[in-house]
N, C-alpha and C positions, 0 to 999 in steps of 0.2 A: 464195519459201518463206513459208508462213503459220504463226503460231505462236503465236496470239491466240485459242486457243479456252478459254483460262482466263481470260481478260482481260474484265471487264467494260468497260460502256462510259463509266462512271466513270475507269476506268483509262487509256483512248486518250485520254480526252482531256486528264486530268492528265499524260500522257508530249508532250501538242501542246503544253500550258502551259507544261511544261519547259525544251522546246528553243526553246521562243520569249523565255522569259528570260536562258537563255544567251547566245542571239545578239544580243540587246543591250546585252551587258554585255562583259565584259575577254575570256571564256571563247568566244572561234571558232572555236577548232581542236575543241573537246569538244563546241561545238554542229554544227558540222558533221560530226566521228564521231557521235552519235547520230543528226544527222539521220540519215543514212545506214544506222546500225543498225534505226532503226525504218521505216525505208522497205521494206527486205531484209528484217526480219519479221512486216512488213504490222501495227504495232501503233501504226495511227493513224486516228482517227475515219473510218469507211465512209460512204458515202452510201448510202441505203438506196430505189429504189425504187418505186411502187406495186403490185407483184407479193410486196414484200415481201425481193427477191434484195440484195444485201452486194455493193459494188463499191466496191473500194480506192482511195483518192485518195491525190496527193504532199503530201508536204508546201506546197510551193509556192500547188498549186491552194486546198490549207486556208487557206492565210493572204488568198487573194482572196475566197473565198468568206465566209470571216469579216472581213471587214474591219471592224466594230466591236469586235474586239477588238484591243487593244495589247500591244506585246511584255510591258508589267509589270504584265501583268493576274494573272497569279498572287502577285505582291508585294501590290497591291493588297487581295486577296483575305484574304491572312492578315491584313494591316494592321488589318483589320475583324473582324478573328474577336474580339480580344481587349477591346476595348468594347462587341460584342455579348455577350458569353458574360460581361463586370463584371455587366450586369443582371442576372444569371439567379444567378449565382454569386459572389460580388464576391471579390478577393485579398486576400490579407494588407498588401501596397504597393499603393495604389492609383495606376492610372496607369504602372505600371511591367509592359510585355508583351512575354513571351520564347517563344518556339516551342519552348523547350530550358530552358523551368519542370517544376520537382516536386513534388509537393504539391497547396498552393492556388494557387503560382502558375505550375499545369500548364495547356496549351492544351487537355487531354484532361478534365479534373476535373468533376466531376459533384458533386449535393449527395448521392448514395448516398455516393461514395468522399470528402468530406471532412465526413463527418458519422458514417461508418463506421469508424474506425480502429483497425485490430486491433492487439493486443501480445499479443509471440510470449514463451517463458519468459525467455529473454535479455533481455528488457526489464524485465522484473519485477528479475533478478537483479544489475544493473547498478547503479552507484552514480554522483555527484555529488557531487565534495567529502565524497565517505564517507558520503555519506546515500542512502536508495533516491531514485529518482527518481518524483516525481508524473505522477500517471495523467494524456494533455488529456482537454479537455470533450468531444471527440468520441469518445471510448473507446466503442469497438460493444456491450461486453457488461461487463460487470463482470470482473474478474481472480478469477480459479478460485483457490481454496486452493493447486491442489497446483504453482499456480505462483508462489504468495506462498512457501510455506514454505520452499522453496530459498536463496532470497535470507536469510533468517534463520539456515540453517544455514551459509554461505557465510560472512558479514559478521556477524552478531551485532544485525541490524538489519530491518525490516520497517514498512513506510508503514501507517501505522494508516488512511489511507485506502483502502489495495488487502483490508485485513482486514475493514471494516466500511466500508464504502462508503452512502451516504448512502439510495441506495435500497430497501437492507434496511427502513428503517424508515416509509416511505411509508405499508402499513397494516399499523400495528402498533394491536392489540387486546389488551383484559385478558384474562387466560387465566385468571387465578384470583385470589378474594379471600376471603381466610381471615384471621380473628380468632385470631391466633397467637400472643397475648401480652397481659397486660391492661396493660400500661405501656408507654413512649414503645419502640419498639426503634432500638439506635443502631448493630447493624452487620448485613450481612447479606454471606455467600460461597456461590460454588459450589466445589463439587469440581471435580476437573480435568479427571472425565469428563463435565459437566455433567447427570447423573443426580439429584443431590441440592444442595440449600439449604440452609444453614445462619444462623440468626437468631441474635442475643444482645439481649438486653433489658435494661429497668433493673429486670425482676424476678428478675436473681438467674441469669435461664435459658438454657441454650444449646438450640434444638430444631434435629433434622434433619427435612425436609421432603422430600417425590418432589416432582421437576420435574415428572414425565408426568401427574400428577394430584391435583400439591396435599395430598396426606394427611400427616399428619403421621406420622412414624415411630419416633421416640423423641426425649425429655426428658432431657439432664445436666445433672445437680446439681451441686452441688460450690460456689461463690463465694458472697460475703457479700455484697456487694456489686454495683452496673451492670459488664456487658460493654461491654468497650469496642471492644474489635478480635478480629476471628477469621483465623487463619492454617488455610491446608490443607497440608501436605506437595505437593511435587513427585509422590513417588511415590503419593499417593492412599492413604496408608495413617493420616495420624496428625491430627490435629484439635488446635489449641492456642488457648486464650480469655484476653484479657486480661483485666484486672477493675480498678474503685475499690477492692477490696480487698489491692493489691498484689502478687498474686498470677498465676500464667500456671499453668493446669491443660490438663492435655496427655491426649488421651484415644486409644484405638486405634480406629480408624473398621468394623475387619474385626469383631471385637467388641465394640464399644464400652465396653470396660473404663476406666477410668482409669488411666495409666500414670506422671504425674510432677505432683506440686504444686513448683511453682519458687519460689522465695523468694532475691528479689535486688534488688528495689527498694525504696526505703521511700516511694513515690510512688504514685500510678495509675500502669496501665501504659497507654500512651496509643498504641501501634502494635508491631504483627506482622510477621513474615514470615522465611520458610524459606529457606535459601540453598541456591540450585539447582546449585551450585557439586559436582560431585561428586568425593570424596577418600579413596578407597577407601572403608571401611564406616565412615568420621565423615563426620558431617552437621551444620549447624550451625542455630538457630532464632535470629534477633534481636530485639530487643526492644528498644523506647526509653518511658521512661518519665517523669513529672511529677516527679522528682525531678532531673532533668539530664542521667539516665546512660544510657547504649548499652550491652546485656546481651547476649555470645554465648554461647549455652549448648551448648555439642559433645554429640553422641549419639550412639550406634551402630546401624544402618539391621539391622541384623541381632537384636542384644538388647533394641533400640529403650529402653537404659538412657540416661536423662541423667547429664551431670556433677552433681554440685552444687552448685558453684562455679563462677557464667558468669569470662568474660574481659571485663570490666567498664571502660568509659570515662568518666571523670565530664568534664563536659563543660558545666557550671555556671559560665559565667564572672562571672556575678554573682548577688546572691539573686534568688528567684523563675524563674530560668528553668528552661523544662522545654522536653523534647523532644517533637516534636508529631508529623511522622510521616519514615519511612523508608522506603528500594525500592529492591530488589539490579538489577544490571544483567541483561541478558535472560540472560548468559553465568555469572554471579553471581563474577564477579572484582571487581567494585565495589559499594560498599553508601552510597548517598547519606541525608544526614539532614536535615532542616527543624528549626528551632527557634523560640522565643520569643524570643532574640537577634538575630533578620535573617539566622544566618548558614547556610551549609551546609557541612557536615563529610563528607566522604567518606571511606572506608574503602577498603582494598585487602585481599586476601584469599589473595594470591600466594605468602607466606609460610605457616610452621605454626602462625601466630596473627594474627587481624586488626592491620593496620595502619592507623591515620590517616596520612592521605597531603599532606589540604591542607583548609583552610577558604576558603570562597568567600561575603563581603559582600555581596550581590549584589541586599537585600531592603532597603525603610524600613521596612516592617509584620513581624508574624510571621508565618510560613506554618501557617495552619490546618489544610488540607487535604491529606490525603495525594496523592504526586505520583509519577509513576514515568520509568522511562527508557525514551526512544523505542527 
C-alpha cells in the first residue's frame, strides 16, 4: 500500500532519520512498529532510476546503502542548528539551545519575527504593580490611540510613552511664527479639542489663536498685571487666567464674555487647574497661589455662577512660602501640590469638600515647575 503521494522527499527521509534514532536508543519496540508502519506505506526514501521510474527500498537495504550515516545523525544535526542560527540571530542567553524555545530563544526565529513584535489591546490594557506596562524596543508599529485609551478608562493610568512615542517627533518642523505679544509670554494652552491656542503675556493679555493657521482670533482684557497660568475647562467651555494682580478672571470660550473676577488670594496666583472630577452640576476650579494658599472655587456647569468664597487652605508653614504648582489626578479624586517648602500636599476630593490627606518631604530644593500625575 502506497501512501506517500503528499510526502516530499524531505519527509522520507526525516521519517529514515527517525527510526534510525530510535533504534539506537532505549525505544525498540516503537522503532520496530514504525519500522514496520513505514515499510507497509512505502514512506521511505525511493531509489529512482535512469528512466526516471520510483522503486521502494526496506529499510534495511537504506541503512547499507547509506552507510555514512549514523544512527544519531539526526541528533547531530539539530546540535548544529543552534550555533549556526546564534550567527545570524543571536539569543537572549547565550550558549543556552532548546528545540522547544519561544521567542528569541526559538529554533524557528528570524530577524522579521524578533524585531516585529506585535501588541494586541490586552497588552496596552494590562498592568505591572498597577502601572501600564512599557512597550519592547522591537514593538512593529507604534500603539494606536484606540488601544491606549482603554487602559486609562479601565485603571486611571496610561504610559505616556504608548501616547506620545518618540517617533512622533523625528520630523518635527515649525508650522508657525507669529509676533503674538510684545513682552516676555510666560504661559501658553490648548483647548481640549486642540483647535485653539491660548497665550498669556507679561502685557496684561490673554489671546486665542487657530491652530490650523496661526491667526489670531481674539484679545481678553481684564488684568493689571503678567499672566501667570491658564486653565481650560474639561468641558471645553470656560477659559480661567491667573495674574501678578491677584486675581483668576474666568471668561466663557462659547462667547467670550467675561463670567467671574475671583478675589482670594493676596499673592500672585502662581497655578491653575479644573477638577475633572464630575459631581453632578458643581465643578470645582483650583488655584495655588504666592501667598501659601490652595483656593477651591465650586461653580455650577449649568449657570456657570462661581461661589465667591473659595474653600481655602493656607498652607504657609513658615514666612515667605508660596505655592508653586498643582495637578489633579487623571480621575481628579486627588489634587497634588509643589511648594517652596520641599513639601507635597495632597488633597482628596471624595468628600463634599476637599480634604488634605497627607504631606510628603520628599524634596531639598523647591519645586519650580509644574508637574502632573502619570
Amino acid at each position: 500500500m502506497s501512501g506517500n503521494e503528499n510526502f516530499s522527499q524531505f519527509d522520507l527521509e526525516l521519517y529514515f532519520l527517525i527510526v534510525r534514532l530510535l533504534s539506537s536508543g532505549p525505544c525498540k519496540k516503537t522503532a520496530e512498529v514504525l519500522k514496520h508502519e513505514l515499510e507497509e506505506c512505502q514512506l521511505l526514501p525511493k531509489r529512482i532510476d535512469w528512466e526516471g521510474q520510483e522503486h521502494f527500498r526496506s529499510l534495511d537495504s537504506l541503512i547499507q546503502f547509506y552507510k555514512h550515516i549514523p544512527d544519531d545523525y539526526l541528533k547531530r544535526i539539530c546540535q548544529r542548528i543552534g550555533p549556526l542560527l546564534d550567527k545570524d540571530v543571536p539569543t537572549n542567553v547565550t550558549g543556552i539551545h532548546s528545540l522547544l524555545g519561544a521567542g528569541r530563544q526559538s529554533i524557528l526565529r528570524t530577524k522579521e519575527t524578533i524585531t516585529k513584535t506585535v501588541w494586541t489591546s490586552s497588552d496596552h490594557v494590562a498592568t505591572f504593580h498597577g502601572r501600564p506596562a512599557l512597550p519592547p524596543t522591537s514593538l512593529a508599529s507604534p500603539p494606536h490611540l484606540m488601544d491606549i485609551l482603554p487602559s486609562r478608562q479601565l485603571h486611571g493610568q496610561m504610559c505616556h510613552q504608548h501616547a506620545l512615542p518618540p517617533h512622533i517627533y523625528n520630523h518635527v518642523s515649525m508650522f508657525c511664527r507669529t509676533l503674538g505679544h510684545l513682552t516676555a509670554v510666560y504661559c501658553v494652552a490648548f483647548d481640549k479639542l486642540g483647535q485653539y491656542i491660548f497665550t498669556g503675556a507679561d502685557d496684561h493679555l490673554v489671546k486665542i489663536w487657530s491652530s490650523i493657521d496661526g491667526r489670531l482670533l481674539a484679545t481678553l482684557r481684564g488684568h493689571s498685571a503678567e499672566i501667570t497660568d491658564l486653565a481650560i475647562s474639561h468641558d471645553n467651555c470656560l477659559l480661567a487666567a491667573g495674574s501678578c494682580d491677584k486675581l483668576i478672571r474666568v471668561w466663557d470660550l462659547k462667547t467670550l464674555t467675561p463670567l467671574a473676577v475671583l478675589h482670594g488670594h493676596t499673592g500672585i496666583v502662581t497655578s491653575l487647574e479644573f477638577c475633572p472630577l464630575p459631581r453632578g452640576d458643581v465643578r470645582f476650579l483650583a488655584s495655588a497661589g504666592g501667598d501659601g494658599n490652595i483656593c477651591y472655587w465650586m461653580y455650577s456647569i449649568k449657570s456657570k455662577n462661581f461661589e465667591s468664597k473659595p474653600v481655602k487652605f493656607i498652607e504657609r508653614s513658615r514666612a515667605g512660602v508660596q505655592m508653586l504648582c498643582l495637578s489633579f489626578s487623571p480621575g481628579g479624586i486627588f489634587l497634588a501640590t509643589g511648594s517652596s517648602d520641599h513639601v507635597v500636599r495632597v488633597f482628596c476630593f471624595t468628600g463634599p469638600v476637599p480634604e488634605k490627606i497627607c504631606e510628603l518631604e520628599a524634596h531639598n530644593v523647591c519645586m519650580r515647575n509644574s508637574y502632573s500625575y502619570l
